[in-house]
C-alpha positions in Angstrom: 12.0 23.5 -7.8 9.6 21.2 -6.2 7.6 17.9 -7.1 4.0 19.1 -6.4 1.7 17.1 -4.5 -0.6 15.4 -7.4 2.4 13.8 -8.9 3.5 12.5 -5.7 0.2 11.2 -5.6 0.3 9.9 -9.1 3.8 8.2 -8.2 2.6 6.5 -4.8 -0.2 4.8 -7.0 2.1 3.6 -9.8 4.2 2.3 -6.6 1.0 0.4 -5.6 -0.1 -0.4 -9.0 3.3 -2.7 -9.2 4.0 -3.7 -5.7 6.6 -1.4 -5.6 8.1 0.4 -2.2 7.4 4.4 -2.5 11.1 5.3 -3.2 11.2 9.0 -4.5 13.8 10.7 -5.5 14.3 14.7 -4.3 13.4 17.5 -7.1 17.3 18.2 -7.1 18.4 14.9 -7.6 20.1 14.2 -11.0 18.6 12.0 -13.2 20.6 11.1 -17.0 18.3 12.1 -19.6 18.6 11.6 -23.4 17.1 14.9 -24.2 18.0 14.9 -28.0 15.9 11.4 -28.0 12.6 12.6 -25.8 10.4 13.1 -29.0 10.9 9.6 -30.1 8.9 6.6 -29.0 8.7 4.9 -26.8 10.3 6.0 -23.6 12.2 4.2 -21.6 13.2 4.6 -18.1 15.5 2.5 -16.1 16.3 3.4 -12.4 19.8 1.9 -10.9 21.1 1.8 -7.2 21.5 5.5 -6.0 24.9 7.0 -7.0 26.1 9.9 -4.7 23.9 12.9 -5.8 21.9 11.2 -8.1 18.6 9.6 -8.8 19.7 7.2 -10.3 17.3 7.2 -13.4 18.5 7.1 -16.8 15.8 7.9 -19.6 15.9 8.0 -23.4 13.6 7.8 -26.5 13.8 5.4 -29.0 17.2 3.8 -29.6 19.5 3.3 -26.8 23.2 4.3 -27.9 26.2 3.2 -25.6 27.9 6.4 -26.2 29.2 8.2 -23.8 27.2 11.2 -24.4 24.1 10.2 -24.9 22.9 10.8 -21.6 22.8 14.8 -20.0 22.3 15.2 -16.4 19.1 16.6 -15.5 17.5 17.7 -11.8 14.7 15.2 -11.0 12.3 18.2 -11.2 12.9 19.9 -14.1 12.1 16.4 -15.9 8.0 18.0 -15.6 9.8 20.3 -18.1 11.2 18.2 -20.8 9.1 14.2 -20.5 6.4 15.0 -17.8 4.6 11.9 -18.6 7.9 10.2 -17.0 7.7 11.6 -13.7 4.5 9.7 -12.2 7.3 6.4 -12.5 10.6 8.2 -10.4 9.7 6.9 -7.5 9.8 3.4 -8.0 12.9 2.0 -6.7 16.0 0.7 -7.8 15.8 -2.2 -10.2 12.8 -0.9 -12.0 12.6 -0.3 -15.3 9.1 1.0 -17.2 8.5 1.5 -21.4 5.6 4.0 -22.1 4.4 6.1 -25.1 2.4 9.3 -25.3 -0.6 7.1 -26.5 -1.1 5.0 -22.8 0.9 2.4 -23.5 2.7 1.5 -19.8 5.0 -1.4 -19.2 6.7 -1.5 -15.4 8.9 -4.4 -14.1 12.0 -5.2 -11.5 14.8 -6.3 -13.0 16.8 -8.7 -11.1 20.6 -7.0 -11.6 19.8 -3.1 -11.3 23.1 -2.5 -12.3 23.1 -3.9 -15.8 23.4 -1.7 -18.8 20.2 -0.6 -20.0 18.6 -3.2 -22.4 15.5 -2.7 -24.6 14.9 -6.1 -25.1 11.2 -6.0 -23.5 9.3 -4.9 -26.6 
């Protein structure tokens, strides 16, 4: 399980695109994913400071829910599998957050508290 070489690519020009350090995470990094929420629209991704063993991402579809199973842990790398439009953004760093849908629509910013609770308050 690796991240190949074009999406590193693809991640150190989103990093550019947004004035963002290259921070990527490792292909066996765990990421919380809302996988029963992936076909819905749009995604959101929301990356807080590194935990031990983890990316640090959390990313959903749709509705957020606060309940304490909505998110499953997923490797960093087997996210190509289930949302691989979403992995061009893991290596922003912490603090960023992105909303994007299947049809090009990209939104990337810092959020001042990276530890906050995920909001979805930027549509």
């Amino acid at each position: 399980m690796s991240i190949s070489s074009k999406i590193i690519e693809e991640q150190k020009q989103i990093c550019a695109k947004y004035g963002a350090d290259f921070y990527p995470c490792a292909a066996d990094e765990r990421a919380g994913v809302a996988l029963q929420t992936l076909a819905s629209e749009p995604i959101y991704g929301v990356r807080k400071k590194n935990e031990d063993g983890t990316a640090s991402w959390y990313i959903w579809g749709g509705s957020y829910s606060a309940t304490p199973d909505f998110y499953q842990p997923l490797c960093a790398g087997h996210i190509e599998d289930s949302l691989p439009i979403a992995l061009r953004y893991l290596a922003l760093p912490p603090g960023y957050k992105f909303i994007i849908d299947r049809h090009g629509h990209e939104d990337v910013w810092l959020e001042e508290e990276p530890n906050q609770p995920p909001q979805t308050s930027r549509l």
